[in-house]
gemmi code that builds the backbone of each chain (N, CA, C; Angstrom):
import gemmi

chains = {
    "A": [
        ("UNK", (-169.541, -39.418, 1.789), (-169.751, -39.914, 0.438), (-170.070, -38.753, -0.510)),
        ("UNK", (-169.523, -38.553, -1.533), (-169.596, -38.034, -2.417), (-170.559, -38.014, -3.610)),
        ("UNK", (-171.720, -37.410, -4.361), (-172.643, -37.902, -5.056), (-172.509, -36.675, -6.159)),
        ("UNK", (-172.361, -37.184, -7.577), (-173.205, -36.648, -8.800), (-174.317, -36.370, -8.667)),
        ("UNK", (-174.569, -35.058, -8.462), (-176.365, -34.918, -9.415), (-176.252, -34.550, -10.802)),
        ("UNK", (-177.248, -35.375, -11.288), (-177.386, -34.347, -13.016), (-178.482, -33.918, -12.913)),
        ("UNK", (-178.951, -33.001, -13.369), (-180.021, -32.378, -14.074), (-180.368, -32.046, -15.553)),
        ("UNK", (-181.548, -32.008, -15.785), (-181.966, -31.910, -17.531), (-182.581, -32.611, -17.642)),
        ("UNK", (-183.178, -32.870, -18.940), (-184.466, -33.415, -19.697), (-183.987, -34.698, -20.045)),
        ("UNK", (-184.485, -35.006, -21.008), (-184.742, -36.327, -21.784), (-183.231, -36.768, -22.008)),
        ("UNK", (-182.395, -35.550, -22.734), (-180.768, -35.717, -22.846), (-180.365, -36.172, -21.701)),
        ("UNK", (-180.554, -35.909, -20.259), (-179.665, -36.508, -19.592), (-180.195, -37.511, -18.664)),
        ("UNK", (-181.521, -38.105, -18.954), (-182.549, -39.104, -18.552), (-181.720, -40.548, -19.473)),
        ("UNK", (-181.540, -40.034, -20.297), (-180.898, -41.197, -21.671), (-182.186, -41.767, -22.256)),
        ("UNK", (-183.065, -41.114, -22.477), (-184.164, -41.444, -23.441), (-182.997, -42.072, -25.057)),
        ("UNK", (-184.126, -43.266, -24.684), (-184.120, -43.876, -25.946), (-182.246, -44.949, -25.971)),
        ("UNK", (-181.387, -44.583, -24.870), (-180.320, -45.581, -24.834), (-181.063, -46.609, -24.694)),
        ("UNK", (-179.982, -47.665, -24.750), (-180.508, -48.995, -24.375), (-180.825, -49.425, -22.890)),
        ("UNK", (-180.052, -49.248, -22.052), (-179.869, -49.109, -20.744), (-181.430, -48.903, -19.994)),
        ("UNK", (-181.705, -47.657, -20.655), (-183.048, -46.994, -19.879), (-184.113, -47.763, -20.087)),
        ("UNK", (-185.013, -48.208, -19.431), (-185.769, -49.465, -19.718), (-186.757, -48.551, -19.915)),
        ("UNK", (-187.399, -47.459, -18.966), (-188.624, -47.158, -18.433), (-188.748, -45.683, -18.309)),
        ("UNK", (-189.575, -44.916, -17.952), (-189.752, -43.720, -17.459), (-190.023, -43.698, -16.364)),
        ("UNK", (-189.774, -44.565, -15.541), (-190.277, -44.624, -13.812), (-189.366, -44.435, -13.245)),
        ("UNK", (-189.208, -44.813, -11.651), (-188.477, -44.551, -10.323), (-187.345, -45.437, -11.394)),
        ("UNK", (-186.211, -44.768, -11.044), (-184.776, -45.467, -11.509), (-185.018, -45.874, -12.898)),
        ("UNK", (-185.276, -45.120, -13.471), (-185.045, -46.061, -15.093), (-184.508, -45.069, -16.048)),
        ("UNK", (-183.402, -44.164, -15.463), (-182.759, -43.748, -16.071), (-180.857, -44.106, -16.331)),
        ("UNK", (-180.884, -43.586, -17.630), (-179.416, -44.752, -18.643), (-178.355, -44.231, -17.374)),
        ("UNK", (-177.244, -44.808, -17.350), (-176.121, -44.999, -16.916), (-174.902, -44.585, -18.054)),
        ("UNK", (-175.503, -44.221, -19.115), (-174.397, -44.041, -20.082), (-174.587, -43.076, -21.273)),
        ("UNK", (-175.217, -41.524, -20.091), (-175.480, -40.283, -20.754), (-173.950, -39.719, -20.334)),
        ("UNK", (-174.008, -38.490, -21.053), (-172.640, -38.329, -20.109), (-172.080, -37.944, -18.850)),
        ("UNK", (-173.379, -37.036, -18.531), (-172.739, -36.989, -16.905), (-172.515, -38.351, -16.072)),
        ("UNK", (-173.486, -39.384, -16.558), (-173.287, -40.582, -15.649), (-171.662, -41.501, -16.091)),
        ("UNK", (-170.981, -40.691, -17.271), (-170.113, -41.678, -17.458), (-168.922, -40.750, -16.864)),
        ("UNK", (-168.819, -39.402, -16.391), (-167.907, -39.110, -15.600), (-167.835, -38.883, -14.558)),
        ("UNK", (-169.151, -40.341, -13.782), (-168.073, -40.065, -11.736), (-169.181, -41.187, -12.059)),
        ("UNK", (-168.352, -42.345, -11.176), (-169.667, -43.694, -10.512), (-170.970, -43.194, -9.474)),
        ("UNK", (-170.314, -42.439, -8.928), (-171.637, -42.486, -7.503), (-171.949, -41.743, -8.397)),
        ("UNK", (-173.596, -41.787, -8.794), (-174.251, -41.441, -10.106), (-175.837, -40.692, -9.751)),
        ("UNK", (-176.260, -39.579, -9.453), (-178.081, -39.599, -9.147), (-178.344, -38.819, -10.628)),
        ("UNK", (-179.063, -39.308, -10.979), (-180.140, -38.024, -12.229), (-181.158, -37.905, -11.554)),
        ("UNK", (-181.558, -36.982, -11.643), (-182.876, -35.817, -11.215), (-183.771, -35.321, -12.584)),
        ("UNK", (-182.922, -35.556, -13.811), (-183.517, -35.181, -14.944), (-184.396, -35.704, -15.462)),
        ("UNK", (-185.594, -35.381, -15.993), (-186.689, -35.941, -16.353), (-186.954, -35.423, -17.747)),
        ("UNK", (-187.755, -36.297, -18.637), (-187.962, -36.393, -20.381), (-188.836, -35.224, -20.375)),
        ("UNK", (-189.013, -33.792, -20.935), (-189.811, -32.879, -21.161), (-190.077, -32.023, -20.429)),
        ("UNK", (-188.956, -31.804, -19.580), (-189.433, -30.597, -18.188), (-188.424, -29.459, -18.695)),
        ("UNK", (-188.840, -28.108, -18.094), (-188.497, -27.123, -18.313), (-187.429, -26.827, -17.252)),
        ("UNK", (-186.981, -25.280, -17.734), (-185.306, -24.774, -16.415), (-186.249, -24.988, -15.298)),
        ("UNK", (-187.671, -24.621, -15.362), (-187.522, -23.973, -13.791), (-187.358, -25.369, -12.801)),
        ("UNK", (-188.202, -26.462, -13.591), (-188.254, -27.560, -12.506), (-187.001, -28.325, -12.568)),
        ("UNK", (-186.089, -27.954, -13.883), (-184.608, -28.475, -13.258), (-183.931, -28.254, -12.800)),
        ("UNK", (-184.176, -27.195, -12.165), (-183.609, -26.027, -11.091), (-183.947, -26.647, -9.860)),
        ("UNK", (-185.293, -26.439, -9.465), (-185.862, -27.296, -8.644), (-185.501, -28.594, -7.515)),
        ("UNK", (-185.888, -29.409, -8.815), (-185.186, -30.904, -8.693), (-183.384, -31.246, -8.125)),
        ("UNK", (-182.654, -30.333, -8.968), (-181.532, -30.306, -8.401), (-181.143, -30.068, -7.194)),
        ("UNK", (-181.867, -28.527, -7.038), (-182.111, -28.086, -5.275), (-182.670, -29.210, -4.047)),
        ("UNK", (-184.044, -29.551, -5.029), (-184.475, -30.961, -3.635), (-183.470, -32.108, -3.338)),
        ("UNK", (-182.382, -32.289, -4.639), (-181.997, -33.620, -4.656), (-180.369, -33.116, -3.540)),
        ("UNK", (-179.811, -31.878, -3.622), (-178.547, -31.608, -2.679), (-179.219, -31.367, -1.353)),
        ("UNK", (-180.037, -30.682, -1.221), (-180.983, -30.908, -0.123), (-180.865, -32.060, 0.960)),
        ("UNK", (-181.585, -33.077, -0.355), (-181.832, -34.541, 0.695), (-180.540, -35.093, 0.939)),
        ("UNK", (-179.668, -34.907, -0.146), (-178.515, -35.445, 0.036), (-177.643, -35.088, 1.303)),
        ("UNK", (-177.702, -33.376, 1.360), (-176.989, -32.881, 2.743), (-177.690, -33.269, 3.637)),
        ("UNK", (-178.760, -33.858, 3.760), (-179.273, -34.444, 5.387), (-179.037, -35.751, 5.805)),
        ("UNK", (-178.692, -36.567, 4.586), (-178.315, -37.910, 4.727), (-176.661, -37.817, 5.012)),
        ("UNK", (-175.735, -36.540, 4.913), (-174.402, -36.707, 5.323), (-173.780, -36.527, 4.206)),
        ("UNK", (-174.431, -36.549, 2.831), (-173.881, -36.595, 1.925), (-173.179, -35.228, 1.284)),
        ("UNK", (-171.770, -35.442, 0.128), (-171.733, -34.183, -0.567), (-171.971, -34.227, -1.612)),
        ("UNK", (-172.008, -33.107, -2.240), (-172.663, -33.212, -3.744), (-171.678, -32.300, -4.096)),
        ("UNK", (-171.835, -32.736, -5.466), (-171.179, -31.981, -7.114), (-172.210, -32.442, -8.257)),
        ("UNK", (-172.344, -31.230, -9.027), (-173.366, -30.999, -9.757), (-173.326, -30.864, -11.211)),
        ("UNK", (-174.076, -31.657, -12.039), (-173.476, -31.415, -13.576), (-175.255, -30.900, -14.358)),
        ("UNK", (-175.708, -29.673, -14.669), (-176.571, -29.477, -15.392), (-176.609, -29.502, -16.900)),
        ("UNK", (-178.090, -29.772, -17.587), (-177.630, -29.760, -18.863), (-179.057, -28.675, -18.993)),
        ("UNK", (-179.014, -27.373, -19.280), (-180.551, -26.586, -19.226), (-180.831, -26.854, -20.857)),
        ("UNK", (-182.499, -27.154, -20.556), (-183.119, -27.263, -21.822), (-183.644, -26.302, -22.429)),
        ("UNK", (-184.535, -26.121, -23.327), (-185.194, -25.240, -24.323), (-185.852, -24.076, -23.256)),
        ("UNK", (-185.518, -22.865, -23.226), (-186.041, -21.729, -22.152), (-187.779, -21.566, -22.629)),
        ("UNK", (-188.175, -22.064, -24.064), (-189.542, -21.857, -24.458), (-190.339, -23.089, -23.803)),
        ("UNK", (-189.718, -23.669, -22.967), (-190.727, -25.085, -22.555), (-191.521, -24.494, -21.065)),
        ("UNK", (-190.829, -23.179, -20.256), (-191.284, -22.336, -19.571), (-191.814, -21.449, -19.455)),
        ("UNK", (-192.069, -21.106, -21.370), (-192.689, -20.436, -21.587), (-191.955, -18.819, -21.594)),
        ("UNK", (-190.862, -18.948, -21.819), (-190.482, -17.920, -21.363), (-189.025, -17.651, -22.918)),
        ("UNK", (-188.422, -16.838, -23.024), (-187.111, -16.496, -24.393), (-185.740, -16.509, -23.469)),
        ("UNK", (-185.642, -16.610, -22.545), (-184.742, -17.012, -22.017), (-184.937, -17.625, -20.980)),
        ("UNK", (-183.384, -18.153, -19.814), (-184.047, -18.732, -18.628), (-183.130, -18.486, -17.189)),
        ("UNK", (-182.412, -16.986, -17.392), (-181.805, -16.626, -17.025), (-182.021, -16.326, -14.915)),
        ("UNK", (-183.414, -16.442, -14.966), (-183.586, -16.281, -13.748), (-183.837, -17.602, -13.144)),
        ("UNK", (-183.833, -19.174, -13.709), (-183.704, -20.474, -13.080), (-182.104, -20.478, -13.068)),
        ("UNK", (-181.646, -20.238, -13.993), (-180.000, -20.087, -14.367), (-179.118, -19.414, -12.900)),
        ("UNK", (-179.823, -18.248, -12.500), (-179.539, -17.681, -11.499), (-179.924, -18.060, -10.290)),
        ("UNK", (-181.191, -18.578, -9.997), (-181.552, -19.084, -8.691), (-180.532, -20.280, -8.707)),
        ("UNK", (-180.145, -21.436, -9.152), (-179.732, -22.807, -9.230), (-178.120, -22.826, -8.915)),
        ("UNK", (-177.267, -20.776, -9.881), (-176.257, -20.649, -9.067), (-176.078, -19.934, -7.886)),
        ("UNK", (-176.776, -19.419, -7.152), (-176.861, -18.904, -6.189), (-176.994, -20.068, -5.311)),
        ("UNK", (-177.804, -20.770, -4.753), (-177.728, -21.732, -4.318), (-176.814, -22.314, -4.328)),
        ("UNK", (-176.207, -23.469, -5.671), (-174.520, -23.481, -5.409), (-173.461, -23.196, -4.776)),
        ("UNK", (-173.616, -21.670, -4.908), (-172.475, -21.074, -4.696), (-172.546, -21.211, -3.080)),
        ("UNK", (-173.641, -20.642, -2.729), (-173.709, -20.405, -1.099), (-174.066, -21.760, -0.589)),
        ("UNK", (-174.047, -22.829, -0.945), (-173.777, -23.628, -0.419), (-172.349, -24.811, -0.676)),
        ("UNK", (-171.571, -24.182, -1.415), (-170.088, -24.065, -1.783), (-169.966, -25.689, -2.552)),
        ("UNK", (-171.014, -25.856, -3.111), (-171.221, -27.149, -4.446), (-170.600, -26.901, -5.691)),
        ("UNK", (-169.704, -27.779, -5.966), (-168.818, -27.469, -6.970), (-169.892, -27.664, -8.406)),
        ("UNK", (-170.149, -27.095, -9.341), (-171.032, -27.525, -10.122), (-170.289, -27.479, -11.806)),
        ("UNK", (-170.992, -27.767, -12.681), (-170.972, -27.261, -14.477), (-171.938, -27.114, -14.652)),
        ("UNK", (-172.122, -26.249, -16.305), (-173.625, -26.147, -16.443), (-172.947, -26.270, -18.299)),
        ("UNK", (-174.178, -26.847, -18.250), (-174.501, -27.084, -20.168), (-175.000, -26.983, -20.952)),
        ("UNK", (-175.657, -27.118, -22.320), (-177.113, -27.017, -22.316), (-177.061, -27.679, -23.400)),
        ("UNK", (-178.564, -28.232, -23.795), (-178.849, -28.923, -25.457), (-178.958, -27.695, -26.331)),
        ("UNK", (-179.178, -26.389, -26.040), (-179.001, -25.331, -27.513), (-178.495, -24.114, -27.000)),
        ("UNK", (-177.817, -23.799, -27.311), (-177.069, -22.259, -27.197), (-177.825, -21.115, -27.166)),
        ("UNK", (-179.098, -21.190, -27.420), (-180.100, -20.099, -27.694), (-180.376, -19.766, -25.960)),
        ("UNK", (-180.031, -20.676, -25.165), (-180.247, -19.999, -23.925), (-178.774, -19.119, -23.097)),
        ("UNK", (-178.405, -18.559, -23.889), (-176.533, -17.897, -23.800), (-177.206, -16.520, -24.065)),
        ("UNK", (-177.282, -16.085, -23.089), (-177.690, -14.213, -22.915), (-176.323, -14.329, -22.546)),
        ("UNK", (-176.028, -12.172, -22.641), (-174.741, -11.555, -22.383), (-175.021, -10.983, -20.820)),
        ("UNK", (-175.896, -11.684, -19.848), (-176.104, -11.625, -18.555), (-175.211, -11.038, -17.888)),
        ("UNK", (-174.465, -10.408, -16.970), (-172.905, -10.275, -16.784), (-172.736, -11.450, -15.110)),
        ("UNK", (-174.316, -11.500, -14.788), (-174.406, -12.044, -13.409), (-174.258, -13.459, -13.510)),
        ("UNK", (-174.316, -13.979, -14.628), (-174.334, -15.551, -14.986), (-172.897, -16.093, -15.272)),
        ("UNK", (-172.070, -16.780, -14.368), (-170.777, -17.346, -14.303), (-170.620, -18.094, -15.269)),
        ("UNK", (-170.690, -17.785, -16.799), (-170.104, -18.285, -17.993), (-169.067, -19.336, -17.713)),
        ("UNK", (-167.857, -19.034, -16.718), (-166.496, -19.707, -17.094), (-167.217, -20.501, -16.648)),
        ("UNK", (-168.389, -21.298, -15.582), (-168.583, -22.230, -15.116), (-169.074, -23.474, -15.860)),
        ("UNK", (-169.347, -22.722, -17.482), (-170.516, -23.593, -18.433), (-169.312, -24.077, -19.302)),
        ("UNK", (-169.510, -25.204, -19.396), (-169.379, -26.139, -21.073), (-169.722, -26.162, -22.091)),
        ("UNK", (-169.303, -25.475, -23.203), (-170.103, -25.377, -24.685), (-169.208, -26.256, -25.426)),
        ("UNK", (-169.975, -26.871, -26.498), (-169.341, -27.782, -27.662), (-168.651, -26.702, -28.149)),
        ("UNK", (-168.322, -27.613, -28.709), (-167.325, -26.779, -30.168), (-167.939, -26.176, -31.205)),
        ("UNK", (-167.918, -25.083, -31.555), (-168.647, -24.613, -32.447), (-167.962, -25.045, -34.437)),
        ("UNK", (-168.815, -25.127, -34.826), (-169.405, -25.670, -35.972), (-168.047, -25.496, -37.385)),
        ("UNK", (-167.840, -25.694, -38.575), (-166.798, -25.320, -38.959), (-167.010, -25.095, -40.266)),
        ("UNK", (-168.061, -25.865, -40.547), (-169.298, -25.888, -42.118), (-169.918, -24.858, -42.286)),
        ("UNK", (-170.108, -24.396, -43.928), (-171.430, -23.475, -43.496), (-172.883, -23.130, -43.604)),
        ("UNK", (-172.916, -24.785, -43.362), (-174.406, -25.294, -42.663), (-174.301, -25.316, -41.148)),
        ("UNK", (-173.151, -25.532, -40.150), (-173.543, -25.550, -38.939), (-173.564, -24.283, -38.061)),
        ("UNK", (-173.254, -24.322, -36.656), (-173.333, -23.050, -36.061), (-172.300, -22.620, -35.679)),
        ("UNK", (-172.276, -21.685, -36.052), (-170.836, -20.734, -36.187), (-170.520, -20.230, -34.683)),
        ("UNK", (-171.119, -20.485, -33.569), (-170.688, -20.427, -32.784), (-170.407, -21.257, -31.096)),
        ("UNK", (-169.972, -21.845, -30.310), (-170.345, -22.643, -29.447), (-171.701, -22.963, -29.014)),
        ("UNK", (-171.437, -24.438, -28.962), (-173.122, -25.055, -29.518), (-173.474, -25.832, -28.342)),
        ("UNK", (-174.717, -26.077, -27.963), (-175.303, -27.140, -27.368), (-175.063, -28.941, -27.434)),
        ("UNK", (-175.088, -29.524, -26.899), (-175.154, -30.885, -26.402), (-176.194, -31.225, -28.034)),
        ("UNK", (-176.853, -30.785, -27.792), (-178.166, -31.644, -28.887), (-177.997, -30.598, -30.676)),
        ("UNK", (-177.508, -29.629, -30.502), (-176.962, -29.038, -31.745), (-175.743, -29.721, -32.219)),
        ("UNK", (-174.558, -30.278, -31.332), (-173.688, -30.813, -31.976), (-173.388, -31.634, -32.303)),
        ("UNK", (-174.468, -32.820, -31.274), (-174.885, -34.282, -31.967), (-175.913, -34.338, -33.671)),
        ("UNK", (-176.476, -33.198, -33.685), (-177.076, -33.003, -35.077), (-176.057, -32.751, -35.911)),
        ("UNK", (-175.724, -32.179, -36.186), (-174.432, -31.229, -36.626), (-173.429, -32.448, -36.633)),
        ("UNK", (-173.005, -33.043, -35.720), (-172.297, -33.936, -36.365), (-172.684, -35.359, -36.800)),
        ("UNK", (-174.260, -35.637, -37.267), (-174.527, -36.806, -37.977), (-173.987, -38.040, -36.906)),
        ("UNK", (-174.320, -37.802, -35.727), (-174.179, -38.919, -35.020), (-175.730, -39.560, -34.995)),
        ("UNK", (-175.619, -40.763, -34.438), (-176.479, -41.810, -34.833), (-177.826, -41.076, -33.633)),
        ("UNK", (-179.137, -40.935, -34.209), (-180.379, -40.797, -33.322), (-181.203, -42.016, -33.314)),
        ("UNK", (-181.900, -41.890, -31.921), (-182.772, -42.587, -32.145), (-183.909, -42.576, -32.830)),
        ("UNK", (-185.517, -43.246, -32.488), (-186.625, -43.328, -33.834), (-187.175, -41.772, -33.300)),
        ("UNK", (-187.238, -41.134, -32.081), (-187.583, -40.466, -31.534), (-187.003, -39.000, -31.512)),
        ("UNK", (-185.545, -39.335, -32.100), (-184.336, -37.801, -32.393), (-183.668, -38.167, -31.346)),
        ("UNK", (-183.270, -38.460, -30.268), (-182.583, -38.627, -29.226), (-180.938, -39.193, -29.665)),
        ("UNK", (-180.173, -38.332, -28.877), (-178.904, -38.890, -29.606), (-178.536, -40.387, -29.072)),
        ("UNK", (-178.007, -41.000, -29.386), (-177.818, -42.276, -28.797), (-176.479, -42.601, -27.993)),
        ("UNK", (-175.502, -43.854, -28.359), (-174.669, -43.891, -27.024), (-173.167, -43.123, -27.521)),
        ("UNK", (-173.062, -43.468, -28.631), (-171.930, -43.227, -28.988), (-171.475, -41.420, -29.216)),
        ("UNK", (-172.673, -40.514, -29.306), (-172.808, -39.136, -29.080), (-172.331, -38.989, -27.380)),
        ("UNK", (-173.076, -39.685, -26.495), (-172.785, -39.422, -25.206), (-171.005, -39.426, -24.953)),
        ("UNK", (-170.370, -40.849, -25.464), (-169.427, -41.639, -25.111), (-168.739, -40.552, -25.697)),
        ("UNK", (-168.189, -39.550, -26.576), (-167.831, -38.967, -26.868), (-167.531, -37.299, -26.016)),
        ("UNK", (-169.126, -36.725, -26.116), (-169.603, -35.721, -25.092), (-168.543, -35.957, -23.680)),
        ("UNK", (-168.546, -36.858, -23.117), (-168.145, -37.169, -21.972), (-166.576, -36.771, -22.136)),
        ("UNK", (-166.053, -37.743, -22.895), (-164.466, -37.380, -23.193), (-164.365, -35.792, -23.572)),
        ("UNK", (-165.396, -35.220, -24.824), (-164.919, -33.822, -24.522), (-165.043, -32.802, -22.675)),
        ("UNK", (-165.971, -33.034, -22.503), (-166.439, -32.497, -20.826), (-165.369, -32.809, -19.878)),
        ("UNK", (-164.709, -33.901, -19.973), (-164.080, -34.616, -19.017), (-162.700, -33.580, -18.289)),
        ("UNK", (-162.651, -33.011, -19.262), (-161.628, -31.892, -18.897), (-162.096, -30.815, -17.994)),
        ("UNK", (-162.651, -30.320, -18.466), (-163.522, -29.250, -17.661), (-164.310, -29.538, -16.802)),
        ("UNK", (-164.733, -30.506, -16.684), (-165.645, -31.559, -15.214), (-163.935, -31.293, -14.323)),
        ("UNK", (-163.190, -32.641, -14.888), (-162.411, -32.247, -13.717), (-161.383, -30.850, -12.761)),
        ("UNK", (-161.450, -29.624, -13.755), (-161.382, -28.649, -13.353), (-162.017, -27.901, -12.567)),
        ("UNK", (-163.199, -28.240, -12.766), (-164.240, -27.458, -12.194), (-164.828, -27.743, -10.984)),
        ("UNK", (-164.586, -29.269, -11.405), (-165.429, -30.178, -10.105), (-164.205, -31.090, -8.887)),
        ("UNK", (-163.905, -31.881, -9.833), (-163.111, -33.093, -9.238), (-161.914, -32.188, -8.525)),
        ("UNK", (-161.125, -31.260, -8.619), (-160.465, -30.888, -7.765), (-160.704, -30.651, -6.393)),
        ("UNK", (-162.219, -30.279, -6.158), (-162.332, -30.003, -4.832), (-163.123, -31.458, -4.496)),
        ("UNK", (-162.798, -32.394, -4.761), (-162.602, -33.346, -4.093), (-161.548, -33.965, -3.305)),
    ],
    "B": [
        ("UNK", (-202.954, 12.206, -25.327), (-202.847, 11.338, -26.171), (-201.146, 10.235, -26.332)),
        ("UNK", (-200.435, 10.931, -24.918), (-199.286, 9.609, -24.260), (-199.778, 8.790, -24.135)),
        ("UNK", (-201.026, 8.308, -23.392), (-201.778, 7.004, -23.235), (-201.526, 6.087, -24.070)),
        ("UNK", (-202.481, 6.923, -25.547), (-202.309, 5.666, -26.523), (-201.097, 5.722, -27.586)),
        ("UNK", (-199.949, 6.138, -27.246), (-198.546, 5.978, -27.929), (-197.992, 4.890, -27.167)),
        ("UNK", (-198.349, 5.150, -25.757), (-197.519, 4.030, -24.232), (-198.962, 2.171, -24.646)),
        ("UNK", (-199.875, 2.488, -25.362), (-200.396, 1.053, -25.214), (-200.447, 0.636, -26.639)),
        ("UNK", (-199.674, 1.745, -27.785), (-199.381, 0.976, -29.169), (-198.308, 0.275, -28.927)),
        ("UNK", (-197.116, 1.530, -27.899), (-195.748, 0.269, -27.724), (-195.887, -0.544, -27.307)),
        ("UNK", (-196.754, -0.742, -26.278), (-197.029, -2.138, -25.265), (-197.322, -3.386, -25.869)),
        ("UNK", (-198.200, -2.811, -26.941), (-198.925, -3.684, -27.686), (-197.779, -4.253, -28.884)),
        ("UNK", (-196.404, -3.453, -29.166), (-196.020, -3.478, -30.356), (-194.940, -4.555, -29.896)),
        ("UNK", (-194.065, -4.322, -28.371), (-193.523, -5.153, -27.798), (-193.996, -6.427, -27.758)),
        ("UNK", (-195.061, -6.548, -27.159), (-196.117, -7.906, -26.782), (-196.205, -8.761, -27.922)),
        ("UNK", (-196.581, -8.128, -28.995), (-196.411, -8.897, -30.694), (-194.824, -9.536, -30.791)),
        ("UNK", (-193.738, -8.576, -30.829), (-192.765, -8.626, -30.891), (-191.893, -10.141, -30.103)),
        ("UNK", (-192.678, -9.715, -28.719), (-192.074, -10.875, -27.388), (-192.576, -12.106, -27.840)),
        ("UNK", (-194.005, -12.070, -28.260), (-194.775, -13.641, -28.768), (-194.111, -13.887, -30.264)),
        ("UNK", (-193.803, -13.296, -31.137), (-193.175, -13.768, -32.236), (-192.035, -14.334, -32.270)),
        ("UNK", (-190.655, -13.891, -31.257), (-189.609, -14.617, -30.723), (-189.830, -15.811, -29.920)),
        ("UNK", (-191.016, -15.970, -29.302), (-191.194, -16.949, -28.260), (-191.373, -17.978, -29.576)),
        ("UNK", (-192.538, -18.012, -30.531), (-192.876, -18.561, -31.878), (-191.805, -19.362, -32.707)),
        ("UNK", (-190.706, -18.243, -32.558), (-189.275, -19.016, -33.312), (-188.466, -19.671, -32.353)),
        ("UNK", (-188.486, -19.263, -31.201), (-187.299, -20.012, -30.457), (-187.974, -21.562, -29.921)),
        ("UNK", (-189.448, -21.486, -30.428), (-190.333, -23.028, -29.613), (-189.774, -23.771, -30.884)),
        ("UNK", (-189.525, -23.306, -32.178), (-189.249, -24.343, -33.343), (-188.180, -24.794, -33.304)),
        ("UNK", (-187.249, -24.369, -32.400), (-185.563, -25.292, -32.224), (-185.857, -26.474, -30.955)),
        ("UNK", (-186.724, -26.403, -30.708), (-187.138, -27.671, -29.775), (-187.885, -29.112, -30.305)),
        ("UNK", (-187.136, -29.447, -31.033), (-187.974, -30.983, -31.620), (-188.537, -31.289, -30.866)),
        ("UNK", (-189.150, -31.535, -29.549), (-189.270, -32.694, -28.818), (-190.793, -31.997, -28.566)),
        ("UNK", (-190.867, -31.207, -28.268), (-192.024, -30.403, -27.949), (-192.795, -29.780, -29.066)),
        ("UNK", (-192.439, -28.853, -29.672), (-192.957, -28.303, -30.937), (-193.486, -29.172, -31.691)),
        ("UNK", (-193.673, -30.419, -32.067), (-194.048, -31.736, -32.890), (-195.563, -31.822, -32.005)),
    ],
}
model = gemmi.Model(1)
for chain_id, residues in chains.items():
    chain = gemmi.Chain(chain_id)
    for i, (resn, *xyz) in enumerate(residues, 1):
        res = gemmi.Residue()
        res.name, res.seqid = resn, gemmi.SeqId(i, " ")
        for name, pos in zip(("N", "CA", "C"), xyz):
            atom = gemmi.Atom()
            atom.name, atom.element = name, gemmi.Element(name[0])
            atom.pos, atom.b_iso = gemmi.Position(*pos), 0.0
            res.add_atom(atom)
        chain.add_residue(res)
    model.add_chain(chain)
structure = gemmi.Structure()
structure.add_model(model)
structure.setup_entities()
């Protein structure tokens, strides 16, 4: 059997969809976007956590999965590198692909703001997904985050800022290409 | 008097590192609030 993990914060928890009832065991949306491109579906992502523990979490969750028989493919979304306290987050970035790699998990990586895009040379760029960068010149002139381009493009938030469904439903169709390049082939 | 040229930079970096940390916490709605 084959399993999605996602990882990330609140963005890929689906804070504030309709779907998500709760902040507890299983009460995360079904209709963020990683969950809308593959059914067998796990999030690991939790509302307000930093790279390192979504690094973490991802690791425990292919982990348990390879002992139950299972395979995994992996979709990250890294959050704000200052929630670790730290200006970048290049060394969760690196532990999370190393792991990957040597354990031959097809993965993507994403993020809600571009501010975590160092010129690293060790960090497998082609592997990441960036929005489209901006075209106004109020927005960002260069490939943007998940949560910069739902601002940026005046899609609907919730009371809380959280983008809502129709940002995801979108997100997904752009990703969907590059998910299945990246990922779904080696299925 | 290297000593205290090596703990003005230290010190000048350290300002420097916490003032970027300062701006990059304000692109985080969720937290910074």
């Amino acid at each position: 059997m084959i399993i999605l993990v996602a990882g990330g914060d609140s963005h890929i928890w689906g804070s504030e969809l309709k779907d998500s009832p709760h902040g507890g065991v299983n009460g995360y949306s079904r209709n963020t976007f990683p969950a809308l491109l593959y059914d067998n579906y796990s999030c690991v992502a939790y509302p307000g956590i930093g790279n390192k523990e979504i690094a973490q979490r991802v690791i425990n969750a292919c982990d348990h999965n390879f002992n139950c028989d299972s395979h995994n493919i992996v979709i990250v979304c890294w959050s704000w590198p200052t929630r670790d306290k730290e200006i970048n987050s290049d060394t969760c970035i690196l532990k999370l692909q190393d792991y990957l790699d040597s354990h031959q998990i097809p993965y993507l990586f994403t993020c809600v703001d571009n501010c975590i895009i160092t010129n690293n040379p060790e960090i497998k760029w082609d592997k990441w997904f960036m929005f489209p960068a901006g075209k106004e010149a109020d927005e960002t002139c260069s490939p943007r985050g998940f949560y910069q381009w739902t601002i940026e493009n005046k899609y609907s938030m919730g009371v809380d800022g959280h983008p809502l469904e129709d940002a995801h439903l979108d997100a997904a169709e752009l990703i969907k290409e590059k998910f299945n390049e990246l990922v779904k082939k080696f299925i | 008097m290297s000593w205290l040229r090596n703990l003005y930079n230290r010190i000048k970096l350290e300002i420097a590192y916490r003032k970027k940390l300062k701006e990059l916490r304000k692109r985080d709605p969720f937290i910074y609030k």
